[in-house]
C-alpha positions as CSV (number, residue, x, y, z in Angstrom):
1,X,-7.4,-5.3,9.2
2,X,-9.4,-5.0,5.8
3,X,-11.0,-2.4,3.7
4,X,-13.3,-0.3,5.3
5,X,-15.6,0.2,2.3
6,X,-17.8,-3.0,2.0
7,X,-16.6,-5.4,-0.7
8,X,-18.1,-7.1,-3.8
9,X,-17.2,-9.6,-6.7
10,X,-15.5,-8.2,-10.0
11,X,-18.5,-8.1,-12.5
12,X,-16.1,-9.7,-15.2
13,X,-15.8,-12.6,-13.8
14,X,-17.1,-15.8,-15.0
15,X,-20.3,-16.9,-13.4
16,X,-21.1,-18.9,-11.3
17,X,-17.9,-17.5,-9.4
18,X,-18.2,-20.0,-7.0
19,X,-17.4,-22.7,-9.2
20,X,-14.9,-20.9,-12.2
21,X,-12.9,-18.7,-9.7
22,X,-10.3,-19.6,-7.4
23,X,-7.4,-16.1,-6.5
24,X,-4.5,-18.4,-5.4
25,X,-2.9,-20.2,-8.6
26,X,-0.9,-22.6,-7.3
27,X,-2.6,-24.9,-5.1
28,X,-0.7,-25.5,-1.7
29,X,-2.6,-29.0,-1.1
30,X,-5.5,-31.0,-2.3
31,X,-8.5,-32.5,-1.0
32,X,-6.7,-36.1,-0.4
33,X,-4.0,-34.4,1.7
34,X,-4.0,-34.9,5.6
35,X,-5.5,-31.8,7.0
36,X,-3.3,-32.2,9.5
37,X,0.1,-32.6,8.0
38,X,1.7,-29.7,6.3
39,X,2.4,-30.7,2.7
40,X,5.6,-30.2,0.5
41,X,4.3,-26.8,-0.9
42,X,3.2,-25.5,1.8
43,X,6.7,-26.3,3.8
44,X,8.1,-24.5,1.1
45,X,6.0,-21.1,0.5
46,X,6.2,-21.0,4.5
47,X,10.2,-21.3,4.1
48,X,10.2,-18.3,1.4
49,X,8.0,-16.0,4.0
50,X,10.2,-16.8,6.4
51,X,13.0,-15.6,5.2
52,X,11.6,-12.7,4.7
53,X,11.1,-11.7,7.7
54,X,14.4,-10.2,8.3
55,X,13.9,-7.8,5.9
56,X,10.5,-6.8,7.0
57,X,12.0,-6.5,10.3
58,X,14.9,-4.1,9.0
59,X,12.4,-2.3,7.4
60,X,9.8,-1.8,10.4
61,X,13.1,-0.6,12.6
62,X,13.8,2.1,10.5
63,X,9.7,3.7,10.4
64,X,10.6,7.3,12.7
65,X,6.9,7.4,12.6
66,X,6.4,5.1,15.1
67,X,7.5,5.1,19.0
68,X,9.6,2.1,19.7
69,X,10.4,1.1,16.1
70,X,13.2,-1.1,17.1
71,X,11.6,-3.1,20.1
72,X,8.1,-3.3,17.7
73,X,9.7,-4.8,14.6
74,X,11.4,-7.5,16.9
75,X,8.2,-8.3,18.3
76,X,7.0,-8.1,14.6
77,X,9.6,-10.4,13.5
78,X,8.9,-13.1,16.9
79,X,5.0,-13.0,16.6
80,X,4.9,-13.6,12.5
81,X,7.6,-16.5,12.9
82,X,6.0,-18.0,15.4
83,X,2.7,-18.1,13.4
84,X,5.0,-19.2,10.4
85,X,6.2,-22.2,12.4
86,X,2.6,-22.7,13.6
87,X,1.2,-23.5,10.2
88,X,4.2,-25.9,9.8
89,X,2.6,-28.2,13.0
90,X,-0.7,-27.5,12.0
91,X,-1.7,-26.3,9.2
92,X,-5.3,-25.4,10.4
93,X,-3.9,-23.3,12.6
94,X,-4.3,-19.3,12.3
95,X,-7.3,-19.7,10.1
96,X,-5.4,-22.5,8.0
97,X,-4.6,-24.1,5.5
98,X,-2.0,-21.5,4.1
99,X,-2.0,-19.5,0.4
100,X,-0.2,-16.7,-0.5
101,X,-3.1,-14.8,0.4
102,X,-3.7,-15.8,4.1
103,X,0.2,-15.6,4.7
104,X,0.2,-12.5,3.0
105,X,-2.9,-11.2,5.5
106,X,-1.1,-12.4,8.3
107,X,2.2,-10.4,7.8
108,X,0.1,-7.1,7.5
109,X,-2.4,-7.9,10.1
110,X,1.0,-8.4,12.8
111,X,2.6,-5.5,11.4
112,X,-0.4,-3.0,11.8
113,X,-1.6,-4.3,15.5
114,X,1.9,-3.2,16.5
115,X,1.7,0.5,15.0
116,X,2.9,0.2,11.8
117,X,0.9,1.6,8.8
118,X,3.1,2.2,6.3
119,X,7.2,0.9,6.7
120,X,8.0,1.5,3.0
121,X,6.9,5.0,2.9
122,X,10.1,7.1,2.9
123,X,11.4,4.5,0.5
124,X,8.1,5.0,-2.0
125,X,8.2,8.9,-1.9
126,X,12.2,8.8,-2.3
127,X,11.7,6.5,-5.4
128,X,8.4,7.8,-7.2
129,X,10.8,11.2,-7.5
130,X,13.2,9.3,-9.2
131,X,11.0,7.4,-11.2
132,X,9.2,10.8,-12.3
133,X,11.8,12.3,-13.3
134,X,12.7,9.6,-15.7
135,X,9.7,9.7,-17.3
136,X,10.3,11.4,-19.8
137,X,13.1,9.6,-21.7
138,X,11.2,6.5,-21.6
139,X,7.7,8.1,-23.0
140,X,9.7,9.8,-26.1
141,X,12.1,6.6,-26.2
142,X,8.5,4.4,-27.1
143,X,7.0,7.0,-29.5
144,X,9.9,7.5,-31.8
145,X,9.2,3.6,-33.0
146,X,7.5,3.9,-35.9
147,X,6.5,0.3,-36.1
148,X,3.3,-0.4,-34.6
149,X,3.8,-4.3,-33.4
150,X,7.7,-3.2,-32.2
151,X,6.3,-0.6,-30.3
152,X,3.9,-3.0,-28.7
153,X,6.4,-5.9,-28.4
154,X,9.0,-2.4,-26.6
155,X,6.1,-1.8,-24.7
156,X,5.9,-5.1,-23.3
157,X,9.2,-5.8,-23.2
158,X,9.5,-2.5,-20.4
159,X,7.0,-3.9,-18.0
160,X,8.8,-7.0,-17.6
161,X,12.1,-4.9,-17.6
162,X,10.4,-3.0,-14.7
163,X,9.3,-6.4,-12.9
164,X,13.2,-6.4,-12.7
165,X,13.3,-4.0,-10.1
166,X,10.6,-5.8,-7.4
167,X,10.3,-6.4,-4.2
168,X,9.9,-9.6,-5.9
169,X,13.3,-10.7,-6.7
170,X,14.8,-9.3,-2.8
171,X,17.0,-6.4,-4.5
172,X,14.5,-4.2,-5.6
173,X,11.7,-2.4,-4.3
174,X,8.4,-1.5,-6.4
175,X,5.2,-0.3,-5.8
176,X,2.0,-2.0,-7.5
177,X,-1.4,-0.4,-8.2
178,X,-4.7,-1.6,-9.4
179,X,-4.9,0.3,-12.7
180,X,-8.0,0.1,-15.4
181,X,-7.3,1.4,-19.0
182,X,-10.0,2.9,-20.7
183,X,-11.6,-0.8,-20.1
184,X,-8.1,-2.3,-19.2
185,X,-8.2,-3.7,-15.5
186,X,-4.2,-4.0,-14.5
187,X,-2.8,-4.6,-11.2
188,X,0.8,-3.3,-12.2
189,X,3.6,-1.9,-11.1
190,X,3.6,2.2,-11.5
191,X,5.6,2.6,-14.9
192,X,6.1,6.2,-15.0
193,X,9.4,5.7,-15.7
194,X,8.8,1.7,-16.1
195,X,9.6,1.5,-12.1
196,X,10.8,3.5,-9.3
197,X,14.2,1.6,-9.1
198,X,15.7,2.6,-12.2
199,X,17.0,6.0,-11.3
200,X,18.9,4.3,-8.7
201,X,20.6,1.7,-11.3
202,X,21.3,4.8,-13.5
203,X,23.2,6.2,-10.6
204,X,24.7,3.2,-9.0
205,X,26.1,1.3,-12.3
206,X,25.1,2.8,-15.2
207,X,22.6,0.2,-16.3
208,X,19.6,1.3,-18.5
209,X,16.2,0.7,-18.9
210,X,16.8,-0.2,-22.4
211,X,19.6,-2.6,-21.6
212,X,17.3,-4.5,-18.8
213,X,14.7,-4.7,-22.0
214,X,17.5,-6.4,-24.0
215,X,19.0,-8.6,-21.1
216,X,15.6,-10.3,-20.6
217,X,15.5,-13.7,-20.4
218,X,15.2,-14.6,-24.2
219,X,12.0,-16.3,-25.8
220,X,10.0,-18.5,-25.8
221,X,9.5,-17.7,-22.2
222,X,7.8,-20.2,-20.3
223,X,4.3,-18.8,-21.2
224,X,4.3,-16.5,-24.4
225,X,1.5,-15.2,-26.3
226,X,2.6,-12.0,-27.5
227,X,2.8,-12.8,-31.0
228,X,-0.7,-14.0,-30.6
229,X,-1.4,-10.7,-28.5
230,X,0.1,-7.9,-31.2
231,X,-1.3,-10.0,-34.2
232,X,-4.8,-9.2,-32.4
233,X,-3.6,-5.5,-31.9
234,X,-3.9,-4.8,-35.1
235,X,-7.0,-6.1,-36.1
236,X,-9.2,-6.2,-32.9
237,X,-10.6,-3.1,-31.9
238,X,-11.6,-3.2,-27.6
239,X,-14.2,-1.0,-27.7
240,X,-12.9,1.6,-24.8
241,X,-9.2,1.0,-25.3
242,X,-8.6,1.6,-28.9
243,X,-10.5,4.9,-28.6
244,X,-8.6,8.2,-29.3
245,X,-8.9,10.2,-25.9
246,X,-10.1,6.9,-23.6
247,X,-11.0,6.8,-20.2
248,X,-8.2,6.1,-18.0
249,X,-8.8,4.7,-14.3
250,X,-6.3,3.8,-11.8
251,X,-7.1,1.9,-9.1
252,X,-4.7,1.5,-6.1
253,X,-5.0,-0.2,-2.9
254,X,-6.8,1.3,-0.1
255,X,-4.2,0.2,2.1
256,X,-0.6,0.3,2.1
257,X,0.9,-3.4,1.8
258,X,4.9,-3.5,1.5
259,X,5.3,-0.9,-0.9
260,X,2.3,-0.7,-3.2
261,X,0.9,2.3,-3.6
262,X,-1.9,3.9,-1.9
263,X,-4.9,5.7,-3.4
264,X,-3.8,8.7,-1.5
265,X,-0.5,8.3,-2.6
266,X,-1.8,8.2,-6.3
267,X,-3.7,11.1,-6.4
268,X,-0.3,13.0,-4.8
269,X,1.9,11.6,-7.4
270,X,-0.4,12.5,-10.7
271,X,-0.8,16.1,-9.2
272,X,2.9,16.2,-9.0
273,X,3.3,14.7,-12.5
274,X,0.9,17.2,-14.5
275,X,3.1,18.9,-15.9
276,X,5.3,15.3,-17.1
277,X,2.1,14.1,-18.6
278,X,2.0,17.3,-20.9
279,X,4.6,16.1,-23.5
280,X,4.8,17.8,-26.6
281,X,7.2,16.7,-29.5
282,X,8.7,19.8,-31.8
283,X,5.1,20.2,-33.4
284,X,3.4,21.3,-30.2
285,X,1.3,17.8,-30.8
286,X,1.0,15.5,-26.9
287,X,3.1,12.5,-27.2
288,X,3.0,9.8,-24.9
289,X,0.1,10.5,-22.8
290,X,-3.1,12.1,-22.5
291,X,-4.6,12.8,-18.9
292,X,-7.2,14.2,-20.3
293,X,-9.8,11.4,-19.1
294,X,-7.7,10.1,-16.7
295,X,-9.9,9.2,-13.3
296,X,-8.4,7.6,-10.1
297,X,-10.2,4.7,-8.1
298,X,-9.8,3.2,-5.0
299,X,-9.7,-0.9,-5.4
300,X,-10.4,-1.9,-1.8
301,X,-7.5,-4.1,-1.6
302,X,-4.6,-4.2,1.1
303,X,-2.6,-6.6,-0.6
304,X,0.2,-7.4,-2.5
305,X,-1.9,-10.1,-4.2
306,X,-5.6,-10.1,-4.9
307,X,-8.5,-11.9,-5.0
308,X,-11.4,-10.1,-7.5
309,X,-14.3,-11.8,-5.3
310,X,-13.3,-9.1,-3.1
311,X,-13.2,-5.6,-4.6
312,X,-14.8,-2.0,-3.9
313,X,-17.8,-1.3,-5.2
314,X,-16.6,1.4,-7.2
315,X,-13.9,-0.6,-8.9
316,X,-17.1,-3.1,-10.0
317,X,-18.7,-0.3,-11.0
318,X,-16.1,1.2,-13.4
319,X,-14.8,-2.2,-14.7
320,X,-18.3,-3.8,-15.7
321,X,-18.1,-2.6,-19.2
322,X,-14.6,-3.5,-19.3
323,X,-13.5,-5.5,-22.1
324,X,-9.6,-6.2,-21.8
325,X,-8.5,-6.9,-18.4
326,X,-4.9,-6.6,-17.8
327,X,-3.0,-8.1,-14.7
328,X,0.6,-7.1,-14.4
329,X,2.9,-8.1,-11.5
330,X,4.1,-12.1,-10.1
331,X,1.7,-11.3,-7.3
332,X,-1.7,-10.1,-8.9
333,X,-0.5,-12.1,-12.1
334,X,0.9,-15.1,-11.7
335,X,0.9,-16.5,-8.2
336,X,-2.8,-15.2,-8.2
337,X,-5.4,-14.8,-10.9
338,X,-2.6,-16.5,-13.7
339,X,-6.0,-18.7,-14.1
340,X,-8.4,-16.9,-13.7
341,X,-11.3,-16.9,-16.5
342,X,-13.4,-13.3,-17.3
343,X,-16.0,-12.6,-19.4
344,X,-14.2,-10.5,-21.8
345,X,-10.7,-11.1,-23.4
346,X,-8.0,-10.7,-20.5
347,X,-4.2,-10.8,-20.2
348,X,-2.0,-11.9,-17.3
349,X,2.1,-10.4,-17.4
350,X,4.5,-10.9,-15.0
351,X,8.4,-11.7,-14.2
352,X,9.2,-15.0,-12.2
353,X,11.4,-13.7,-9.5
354,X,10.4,-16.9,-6.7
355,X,12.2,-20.4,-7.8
356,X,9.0,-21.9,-6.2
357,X,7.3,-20.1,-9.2
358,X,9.4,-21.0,-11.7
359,X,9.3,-24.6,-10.4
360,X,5.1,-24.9,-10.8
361,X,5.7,-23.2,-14.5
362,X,8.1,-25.6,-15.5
363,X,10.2,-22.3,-16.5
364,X,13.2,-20.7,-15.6
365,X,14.0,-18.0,-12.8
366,X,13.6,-14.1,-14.1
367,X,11.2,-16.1,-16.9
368,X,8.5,-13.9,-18.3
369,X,4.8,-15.0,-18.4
370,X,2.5,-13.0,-20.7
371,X,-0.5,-15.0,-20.8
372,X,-3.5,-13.7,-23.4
373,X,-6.8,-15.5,-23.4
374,X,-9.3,-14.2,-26.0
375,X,-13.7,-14.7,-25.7
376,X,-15.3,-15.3,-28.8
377,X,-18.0,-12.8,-28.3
């Protein structure tokens, strides 16, 4: 089950498409490889969704929105195994040869023929509450750097500090959304309060955003342009993002997939969060944020990945003047689009939370990738 809205390339990317593009980073098998014969890689990406499964399964059992939770998530759990195991006899099978994307298609596609929509949703309402009402402490926490490039570099360092609490990495549990800045594209994780886990670490053990921030893994991380990226910061103005009031789009999946959040969803949770996004320091001036020209888009994805031949038409149409896209999140970042080439300047951030990952970077586990390419214009 897809988008209902029909479905067209990203504008931004670099023509011909065909021949510059590819979603899925790391490459599974090659052309010499015997079609027939699961490779190495493939063995192991199909071990990692594998073991998912019992926590999909757990997860499924507990939906009260559907009749027969129990009995469906077992049959959940037998039916995507058993394709799982399929694609380790033969490949080709299932609509073959495996990528994150097809495996990832599959899971939902099982999931939603037997009744189930949405089996994060009490989870995602019970942690974007949380997260909201953290929101606050972060935003002042960011402004009262004076420093412009250590605000950046805080900045920066917070969204990998929220790619701590993913999905990702089996403890945690985030939601992602397609988001576009002003002319920044970014599938990220919502960072209200730089992720929806945090209020729960507050509570649990007393560990702090700002302490995940200075626990990262420490530089050079396995791909590191942010010195690179905040020397540009100063001196290169992108035309929509540097702009006092800018256009702000976000751009969530049409579709729920684990827990990413839904368009729906978004427009909910920014109603809820007016009043948040009114800050005011002691002067009556708005800090953080500015909602101001903030619009809301659906992306046509269902995914916890993506692949930008294969986005509404109203994202195309919003991002085509674009001229910084951002990807956030080891899904939409790294294990796809980490190559990916655009017409305008473009920047890929993410966490490694899969040793499979970290094995194709040549990095470590919990390594950080913040990956900027520039276009001489």
């Amino acid at each position: 089950m897809e988008s209902s809205c029909e479905m067209v390339a990203l504008p931004l990317l670099t023509t011909p498409i065909e021949a510059n593009y590819r979603a899925c980073t790391i490459p599974y098998r090659f052309p010499s490889d015997n079609p027939k014969k699961p490779t190495p890689t493939e063995l192991s990406w199909i071990d990692l969704f594998l073991n998912s499964v019992p926590s999909f399964r757990k997860r499924a059992e507990s939906d009260d929105t559907v009749a027969d939770a129990p009995t469906r998530a077992e049959k959940f759990a037998q039916r995507y195994t058993e394709i799982l195991e399929d694609f380790k006899k033969d490949p080709e099978s299932h609509g073959g040869p495996p990528d994150c994307i097809l495996l990832c298609r599959i899971r939902e596609q099982v999931l939603r023929e037997l009744g189930f929509r949405d089996i994060f949703k009490k989870v995602k309402d019970e942690e974007n509450a949380k997260a909201i009402s953290l929101f606050e402490g972060v935003v002042r926490l960011n402004d009262a750097i004076e420093d412009e490039a250590m605000r950046v570099e805080n900045l920066i360092k917070g969204i990998f500090a929220g790619n701590i609490f993913d999905l990702g990495s089996a403890q945690f549990a985030p939601f992602q959304y397609l988001f576009l800045l002003s002319g920044w594209i970014s599938t990220c994780n919502l960072t209200w309060a730089w992720r929806n886990r945090l209020a729960e670490l507050f509570s649990k053990d007393g560990i702090s955003f700002l302490a995940s921030c200075q626990n990262l893994v420490p530089r050079p991380w396995v791909i590191d342009d942010l010195d690179a990226f905040i020397l540009r910061w100063g001196r290169k103005s992108w035309k929509k993002a540097t702009r006092k009031n800018p256009e702000v789009v976000l751009a969530a999946n049409d579709l729920p997939s684990i827990n990413d959040i839904t368009y729906p969803e978004l427009v909910e949770i920014l109603s809820k969060a007016t009043v948040i996004c009114q800050l005011k320091d002691e002067t009556g001036k708005l800090v953080g944020v500015d909602t101001s020209n903030l619009l809301i888009a659906n992306s046509g994805n269902d995914l916890p990945v993506i692949d930008f031949t294969r986005v509404s038409q109203e994202l195309a149409y919003l991002a085509s003047d674009a001229d910084l896209v951002i990807l956030e999140g080891m899904g939409r970042g790294i294990e796809t689009n980490l190559y990916a080439q655009f017409k305008c300047d473009s920047l890929k951030i993410g966490m490694v939370k899969h040793p499979e990952v970290a094995q194709f970077l040549g990095g470590r586990l919990y390594d950080c990738v913040f990956k900027y390419n520039e276009v001489l214009s």
